[in-house]
MITOR-963043 format. One record per residue: x, y, z of N, C-alpha, C in turn. Coordinates in steps of 0.2 Angstrom, whole numbers, plus 5000, padded with zeros to 4 digits. Example, Ala and Ser with C-alpha at 12.3 -4.5 7.8 and 13.67 -1.06 7.14 Angstrom:
REM residues 2
5066|4972|5039|5062|4978|5039|5066|4984|5039 .
5064|4989|5035|5068|4995|5036|5064|5000|5039 .
***
This chain:
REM residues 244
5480|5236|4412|5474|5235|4408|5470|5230|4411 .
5461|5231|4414|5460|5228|4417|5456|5221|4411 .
5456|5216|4415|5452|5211|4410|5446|5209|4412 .
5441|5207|4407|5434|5206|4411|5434|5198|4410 .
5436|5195|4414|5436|5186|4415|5432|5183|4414 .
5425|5187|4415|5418|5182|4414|5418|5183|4408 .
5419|5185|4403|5419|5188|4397|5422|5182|4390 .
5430|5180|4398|5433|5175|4390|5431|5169|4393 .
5427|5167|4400|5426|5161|4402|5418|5158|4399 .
5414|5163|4396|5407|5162|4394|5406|5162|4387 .
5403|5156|4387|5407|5153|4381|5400|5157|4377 .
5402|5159|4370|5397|5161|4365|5390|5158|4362 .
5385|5161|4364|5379|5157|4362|5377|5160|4353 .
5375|5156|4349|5374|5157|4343|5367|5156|4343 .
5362|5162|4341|5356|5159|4342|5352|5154|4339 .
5347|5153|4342|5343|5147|4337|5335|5149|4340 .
5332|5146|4334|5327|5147|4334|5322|5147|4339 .
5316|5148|4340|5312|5147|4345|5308|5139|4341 .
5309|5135|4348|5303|5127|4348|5295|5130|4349 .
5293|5129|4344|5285|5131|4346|5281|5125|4350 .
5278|5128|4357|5276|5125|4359|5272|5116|4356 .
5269|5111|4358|5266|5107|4355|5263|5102|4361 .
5257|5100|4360|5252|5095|4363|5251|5089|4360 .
5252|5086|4366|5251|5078|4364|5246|5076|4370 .
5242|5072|4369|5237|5071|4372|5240|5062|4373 .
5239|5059|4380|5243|5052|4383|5237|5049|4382 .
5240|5042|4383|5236|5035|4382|5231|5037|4389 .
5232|5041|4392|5227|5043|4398|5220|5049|4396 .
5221|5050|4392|5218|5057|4389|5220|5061|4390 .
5224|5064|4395|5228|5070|4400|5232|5073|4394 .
5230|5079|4393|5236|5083|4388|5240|5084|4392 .
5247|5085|4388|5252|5086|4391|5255|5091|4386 .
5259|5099|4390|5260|5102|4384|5269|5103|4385 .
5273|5102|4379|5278|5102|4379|5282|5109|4375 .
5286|5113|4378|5287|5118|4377|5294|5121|4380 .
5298|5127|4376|5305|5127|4378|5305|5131|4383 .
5310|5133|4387|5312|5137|4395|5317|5139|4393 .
5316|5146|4396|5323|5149|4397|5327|5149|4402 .
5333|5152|4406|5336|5152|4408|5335|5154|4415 .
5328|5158|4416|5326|5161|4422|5321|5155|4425 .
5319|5150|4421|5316|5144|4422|5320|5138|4425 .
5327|5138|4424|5331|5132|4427|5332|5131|4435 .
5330|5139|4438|5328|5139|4446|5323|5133|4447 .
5318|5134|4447|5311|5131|4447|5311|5122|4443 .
5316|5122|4437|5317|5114|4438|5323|5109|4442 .
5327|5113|4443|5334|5109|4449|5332|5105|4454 .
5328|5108|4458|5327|5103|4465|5322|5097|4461 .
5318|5094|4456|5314|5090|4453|5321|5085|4452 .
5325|5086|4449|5330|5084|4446|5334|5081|4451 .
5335|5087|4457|5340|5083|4461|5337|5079|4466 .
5330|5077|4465|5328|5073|4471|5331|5065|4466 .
5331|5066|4461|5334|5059|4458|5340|5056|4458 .
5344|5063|4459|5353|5060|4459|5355|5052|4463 .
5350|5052|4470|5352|5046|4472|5346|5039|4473 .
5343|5040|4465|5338|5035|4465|5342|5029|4459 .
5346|5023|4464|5348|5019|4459|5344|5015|4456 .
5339|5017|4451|5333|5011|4448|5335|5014|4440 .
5338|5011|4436|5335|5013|4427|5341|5017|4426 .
5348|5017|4430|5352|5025|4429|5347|5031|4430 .
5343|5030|4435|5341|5037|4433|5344|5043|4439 .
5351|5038|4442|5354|5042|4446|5360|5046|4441 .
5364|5044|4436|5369|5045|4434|5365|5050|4428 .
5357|5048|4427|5355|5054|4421|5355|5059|4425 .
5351|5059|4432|5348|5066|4436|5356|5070|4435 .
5360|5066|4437|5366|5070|4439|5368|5074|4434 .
5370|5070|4429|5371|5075|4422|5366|5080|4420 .
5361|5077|4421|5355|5085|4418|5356|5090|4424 .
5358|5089|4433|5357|5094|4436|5366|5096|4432 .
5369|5096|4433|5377|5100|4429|5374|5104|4423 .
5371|5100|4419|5370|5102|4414|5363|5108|4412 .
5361|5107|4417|5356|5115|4419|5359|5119|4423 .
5363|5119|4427|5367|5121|4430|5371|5125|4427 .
5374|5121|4423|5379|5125|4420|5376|5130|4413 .
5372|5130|4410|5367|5132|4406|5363|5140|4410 .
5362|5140|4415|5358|5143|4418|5365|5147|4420 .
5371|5147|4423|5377|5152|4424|5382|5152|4417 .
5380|5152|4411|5384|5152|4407|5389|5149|4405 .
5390|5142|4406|5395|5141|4407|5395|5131|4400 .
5389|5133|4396|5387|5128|4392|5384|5133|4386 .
5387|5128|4380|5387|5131|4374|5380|5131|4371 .
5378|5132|4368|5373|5132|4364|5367|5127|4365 .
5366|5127|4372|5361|5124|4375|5355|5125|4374 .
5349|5121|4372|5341|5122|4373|5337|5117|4380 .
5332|5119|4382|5330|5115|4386|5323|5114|4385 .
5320|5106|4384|5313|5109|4384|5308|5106|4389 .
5304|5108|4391|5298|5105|4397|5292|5100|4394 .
5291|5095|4397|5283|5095|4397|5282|5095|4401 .
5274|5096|4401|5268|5097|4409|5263|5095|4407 .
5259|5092|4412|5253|5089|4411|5248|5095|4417 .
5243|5097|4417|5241|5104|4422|5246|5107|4423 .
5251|5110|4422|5258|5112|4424|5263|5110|4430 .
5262|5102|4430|5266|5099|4434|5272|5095|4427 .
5279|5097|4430|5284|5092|4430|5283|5085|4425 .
5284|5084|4419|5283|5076|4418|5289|5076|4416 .
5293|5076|4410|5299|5078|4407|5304|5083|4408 .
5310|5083|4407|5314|5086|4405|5319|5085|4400 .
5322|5087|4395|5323|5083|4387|5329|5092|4384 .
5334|5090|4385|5342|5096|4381|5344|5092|4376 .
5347|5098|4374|5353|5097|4369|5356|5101|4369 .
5358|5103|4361|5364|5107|4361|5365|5107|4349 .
5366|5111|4349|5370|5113|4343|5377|5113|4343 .
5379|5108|4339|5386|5108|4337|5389|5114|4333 .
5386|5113|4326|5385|5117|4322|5383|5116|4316 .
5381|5120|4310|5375|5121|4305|5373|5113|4305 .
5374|5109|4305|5374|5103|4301|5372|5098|4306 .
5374|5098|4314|5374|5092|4318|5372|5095|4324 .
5367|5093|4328|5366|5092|4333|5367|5087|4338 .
5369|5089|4345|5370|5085|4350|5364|5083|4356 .
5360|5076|4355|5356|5074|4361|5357|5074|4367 .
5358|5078|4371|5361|5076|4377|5356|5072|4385 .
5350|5076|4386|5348|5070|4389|5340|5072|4389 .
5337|5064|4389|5328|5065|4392|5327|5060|4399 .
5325|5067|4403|5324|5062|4409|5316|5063|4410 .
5312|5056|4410|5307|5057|4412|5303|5058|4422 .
5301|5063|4422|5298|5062|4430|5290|5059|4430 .
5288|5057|4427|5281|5052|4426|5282|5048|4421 .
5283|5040|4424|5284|5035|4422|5277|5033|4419 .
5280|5028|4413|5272|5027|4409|5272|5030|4404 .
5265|5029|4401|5261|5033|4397|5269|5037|4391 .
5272|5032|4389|5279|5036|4385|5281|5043|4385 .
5279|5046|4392|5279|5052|4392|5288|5055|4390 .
5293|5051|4391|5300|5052|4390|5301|5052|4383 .
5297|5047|4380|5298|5045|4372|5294|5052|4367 .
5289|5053|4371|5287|5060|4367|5290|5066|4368 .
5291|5066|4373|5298|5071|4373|5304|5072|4368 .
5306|5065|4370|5311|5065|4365|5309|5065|4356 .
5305|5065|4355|5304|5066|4347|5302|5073|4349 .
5300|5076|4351|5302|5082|4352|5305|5085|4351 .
5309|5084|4356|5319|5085|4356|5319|5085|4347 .
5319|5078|4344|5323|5078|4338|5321|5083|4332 .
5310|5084|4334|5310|5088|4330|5313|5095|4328 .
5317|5097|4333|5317|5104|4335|5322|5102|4331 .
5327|5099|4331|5334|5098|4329|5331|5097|4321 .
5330|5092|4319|5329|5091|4311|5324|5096|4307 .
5318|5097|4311|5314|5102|4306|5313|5109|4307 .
5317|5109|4314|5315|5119|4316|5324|5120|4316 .
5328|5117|4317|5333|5121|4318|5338|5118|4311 .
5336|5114|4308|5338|5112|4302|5343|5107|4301 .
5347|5104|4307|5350|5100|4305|5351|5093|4301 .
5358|5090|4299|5354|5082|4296|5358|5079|4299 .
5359|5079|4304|5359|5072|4311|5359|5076|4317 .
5358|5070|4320|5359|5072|4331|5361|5066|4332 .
5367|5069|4334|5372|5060|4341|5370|5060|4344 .
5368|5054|4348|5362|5052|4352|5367|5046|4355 .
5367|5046|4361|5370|5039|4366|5365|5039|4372 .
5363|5032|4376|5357|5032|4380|5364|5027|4385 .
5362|5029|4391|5364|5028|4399|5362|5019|4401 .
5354|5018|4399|5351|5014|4402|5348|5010|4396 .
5345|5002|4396|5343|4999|4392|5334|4999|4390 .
5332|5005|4394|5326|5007|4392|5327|5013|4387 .
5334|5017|4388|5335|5021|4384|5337|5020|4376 .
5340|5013|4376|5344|5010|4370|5340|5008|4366 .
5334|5005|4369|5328|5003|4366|5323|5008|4362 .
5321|5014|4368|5317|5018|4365|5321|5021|4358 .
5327|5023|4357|5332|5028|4354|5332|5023|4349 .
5339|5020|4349|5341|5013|4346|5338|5010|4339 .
5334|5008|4346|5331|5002|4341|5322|5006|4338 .
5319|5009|4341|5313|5012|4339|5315|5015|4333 .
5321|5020|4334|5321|5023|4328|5325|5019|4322 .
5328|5015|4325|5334|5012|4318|5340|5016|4318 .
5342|5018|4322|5349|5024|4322|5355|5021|4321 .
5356|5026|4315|5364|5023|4311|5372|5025|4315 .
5376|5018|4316|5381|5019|4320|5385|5026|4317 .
5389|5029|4321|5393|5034|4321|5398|5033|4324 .
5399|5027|4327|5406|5023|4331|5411|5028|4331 .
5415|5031|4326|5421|5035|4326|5419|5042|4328 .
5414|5041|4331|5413|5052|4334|5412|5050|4342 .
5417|5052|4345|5414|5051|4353|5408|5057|4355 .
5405|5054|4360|5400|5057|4362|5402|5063|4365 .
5400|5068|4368|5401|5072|4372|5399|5069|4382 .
5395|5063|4381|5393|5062|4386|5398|5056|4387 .
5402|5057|4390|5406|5051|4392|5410|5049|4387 .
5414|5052|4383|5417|5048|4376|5412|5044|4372 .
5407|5041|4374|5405|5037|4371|5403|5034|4364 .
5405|5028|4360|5404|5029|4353|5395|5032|4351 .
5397|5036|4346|5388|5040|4344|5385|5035|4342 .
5380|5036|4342|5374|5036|4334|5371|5040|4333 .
5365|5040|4326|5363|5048|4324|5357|5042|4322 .
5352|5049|4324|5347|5051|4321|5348|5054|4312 .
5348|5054|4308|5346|5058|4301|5341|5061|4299 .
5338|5065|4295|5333|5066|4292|5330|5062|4287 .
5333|5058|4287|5327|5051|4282|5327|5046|4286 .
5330|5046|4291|5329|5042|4298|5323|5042|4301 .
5323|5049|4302|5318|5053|4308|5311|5053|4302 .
5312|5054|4296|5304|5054|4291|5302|5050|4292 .
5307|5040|4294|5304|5035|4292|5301|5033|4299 .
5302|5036|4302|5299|5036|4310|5291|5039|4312 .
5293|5047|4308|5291|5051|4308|5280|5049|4312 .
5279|5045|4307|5270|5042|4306|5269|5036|4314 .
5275|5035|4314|5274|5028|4322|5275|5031|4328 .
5281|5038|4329|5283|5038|4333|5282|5045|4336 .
5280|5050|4331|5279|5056|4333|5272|5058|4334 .
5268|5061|4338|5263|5063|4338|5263|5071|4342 .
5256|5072|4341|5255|5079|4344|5252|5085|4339 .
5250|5091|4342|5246|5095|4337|5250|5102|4340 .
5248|5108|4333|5251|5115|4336|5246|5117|4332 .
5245|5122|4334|5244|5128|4341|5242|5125|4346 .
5245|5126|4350|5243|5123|4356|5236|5127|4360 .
5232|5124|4363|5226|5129|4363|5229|5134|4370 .
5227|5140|4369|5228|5146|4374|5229|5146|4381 .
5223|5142|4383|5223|5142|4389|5228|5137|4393 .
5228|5128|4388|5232|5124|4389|5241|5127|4390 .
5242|5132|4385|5248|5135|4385|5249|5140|4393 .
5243|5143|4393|5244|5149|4398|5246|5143|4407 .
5244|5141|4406|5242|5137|4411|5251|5133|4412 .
5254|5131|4407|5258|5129|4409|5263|5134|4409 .
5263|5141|4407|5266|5147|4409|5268|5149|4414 .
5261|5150|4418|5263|5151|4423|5268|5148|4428 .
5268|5143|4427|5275|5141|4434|5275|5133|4434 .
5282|5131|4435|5283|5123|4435|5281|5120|4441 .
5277|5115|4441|5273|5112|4447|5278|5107|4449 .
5278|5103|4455|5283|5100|4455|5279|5092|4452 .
5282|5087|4451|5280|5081|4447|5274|5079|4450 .
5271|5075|4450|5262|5072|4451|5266|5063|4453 .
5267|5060|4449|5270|5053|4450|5277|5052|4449 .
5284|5058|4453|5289|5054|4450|5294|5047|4452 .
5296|5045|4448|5301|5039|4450|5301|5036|4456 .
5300|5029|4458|5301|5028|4465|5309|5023|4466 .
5310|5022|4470|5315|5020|4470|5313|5012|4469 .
5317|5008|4470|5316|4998|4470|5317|4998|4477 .
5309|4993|4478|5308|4989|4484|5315|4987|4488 .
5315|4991|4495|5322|4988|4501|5317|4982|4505 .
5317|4976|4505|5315|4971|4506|5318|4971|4514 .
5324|4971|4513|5327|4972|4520|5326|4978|4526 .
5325|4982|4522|5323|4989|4528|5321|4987|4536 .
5316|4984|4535|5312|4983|4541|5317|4977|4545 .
5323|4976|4544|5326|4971|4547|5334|4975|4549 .
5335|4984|4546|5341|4982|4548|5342|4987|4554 .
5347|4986|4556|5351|4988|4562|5354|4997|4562 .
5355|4999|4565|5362|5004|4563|5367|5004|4562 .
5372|4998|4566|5377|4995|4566|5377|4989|4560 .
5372|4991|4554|5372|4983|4549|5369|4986|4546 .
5370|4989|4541|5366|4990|4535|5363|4986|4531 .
5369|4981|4529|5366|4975|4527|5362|4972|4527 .
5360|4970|4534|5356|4963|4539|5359|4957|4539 .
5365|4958|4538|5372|4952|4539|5368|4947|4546 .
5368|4949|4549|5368|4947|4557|5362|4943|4556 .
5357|4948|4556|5350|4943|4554|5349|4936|4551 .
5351|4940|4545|5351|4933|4540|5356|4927|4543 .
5362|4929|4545|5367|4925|4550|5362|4920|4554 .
5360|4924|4557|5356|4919|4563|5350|4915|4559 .
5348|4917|4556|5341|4914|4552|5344|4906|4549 .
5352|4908|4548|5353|4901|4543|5356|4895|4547 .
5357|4899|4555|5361|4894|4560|5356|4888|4561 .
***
């Protein structure tokens, strides 16, 4: 009897609705359009991602890392009930922002990584994200855990998120928080922005193809570069002699 192995290793996707696209215009006046990707899209976002794996400034090496796995695995079946969505600004890269459905009732926030620093481009994202989950896909929480102290504050504390301590996270065990739907209302006026329908062209445009980012992430000033050796990475030595 022969068995089809891809079959019990893929895990079942349950559908969900479609994220209508939405426009948020930045403190720069630059629209930015924010909208979902499928799975033949996750080509075209990997390499943006993996140039961050090894930028240690904000965790955005241990985010990158988890969001390439986690598109990765999404994009070969191998992740449950994943969505992913984009912004762009002219069609270039600014965002990337997943999740996931637990089920009927909970959502899982898995990650926002921003690739254009500034202009809260990572924060509109993620109200994004939550929209989808609270008013299009219907749930009344999203567990929410943040990696880095910019992220504990935008999430955290912006929204006022209610602890969930006894649910570990999916991202690391970590103890949750949740977003709710009378959470997310009272937010709703300060932190969410944006318009829909998006206009035609602004949509078409980001259609067509993912550009690679315009200003991402730099890494923090190596002060010592210009001093080290290749036998010293440090600049042990240098500094050695400077104190004698």
């Amino acid at each position: 009897m022969s068995v089809d192995v891809e079959q019990i290793l893929r895990p079942i996707d349950h559908p969900l609705p479609p994220f209508p696209p939405k426009l948020v215009i930045l403190a720069s006046g630059e629209p930015m359009v924010i909208r979902q990707v499928g799975r033949d899209d996750i080509p075209d976002i990997l390499p943006h991602v993996e140039a961050l794996i090894h930028h240690d400034r904000d965790f955005y090496d241990v985010v990158s890392a988890r969001v390439y796995s986690e598109l990765l695995a999404h994009y070969k079946h191998r992740y449950q009930d994943q969505y992913v969505l984009v912004a762009q600004c002219d069609g270039h890269l600014a965002a990337v922002v997943n999740g996931r459905s637990v089920d009927a009732g909970t959502g899982m926030s898995l990650h926002t990584l921003g690739l254009r620093r500034g202009l809260r481009v990572g924060a509109h994202a993620f109200g994004a994200k939550m929209e989808y989950h609270l008013d299009i896909i219907g749930h009344k929480q999203v567990l929410i855990v943040a990696e880095s102290p910019i992220g504990f504050r935008r999430w955290m504390i912006e929204y006022k998120l209610a602890k969930r301590f006894e649910i570990p996270h999916e991202l690391g065990g970590c103890p949750s928080w949740a977003l709710t739907k009378e959470l997310f209302d009272r937010a709703r006026s300060s932190l969410i922005v944006g318009t829909r329908p998006v206009p035609p062209e602004l949509l078409k445009k980001a259609e067509q193809g993912i550009l690679p980012p315009t200003d991402p992430p730099k890494a923090a000033p190596d002060f010592l570069a210009a001093t080290r050796a290749r036998y010293d990475s440090t600049g042990t030595a240098i500094i050695a002699r400077a104190t004698r």
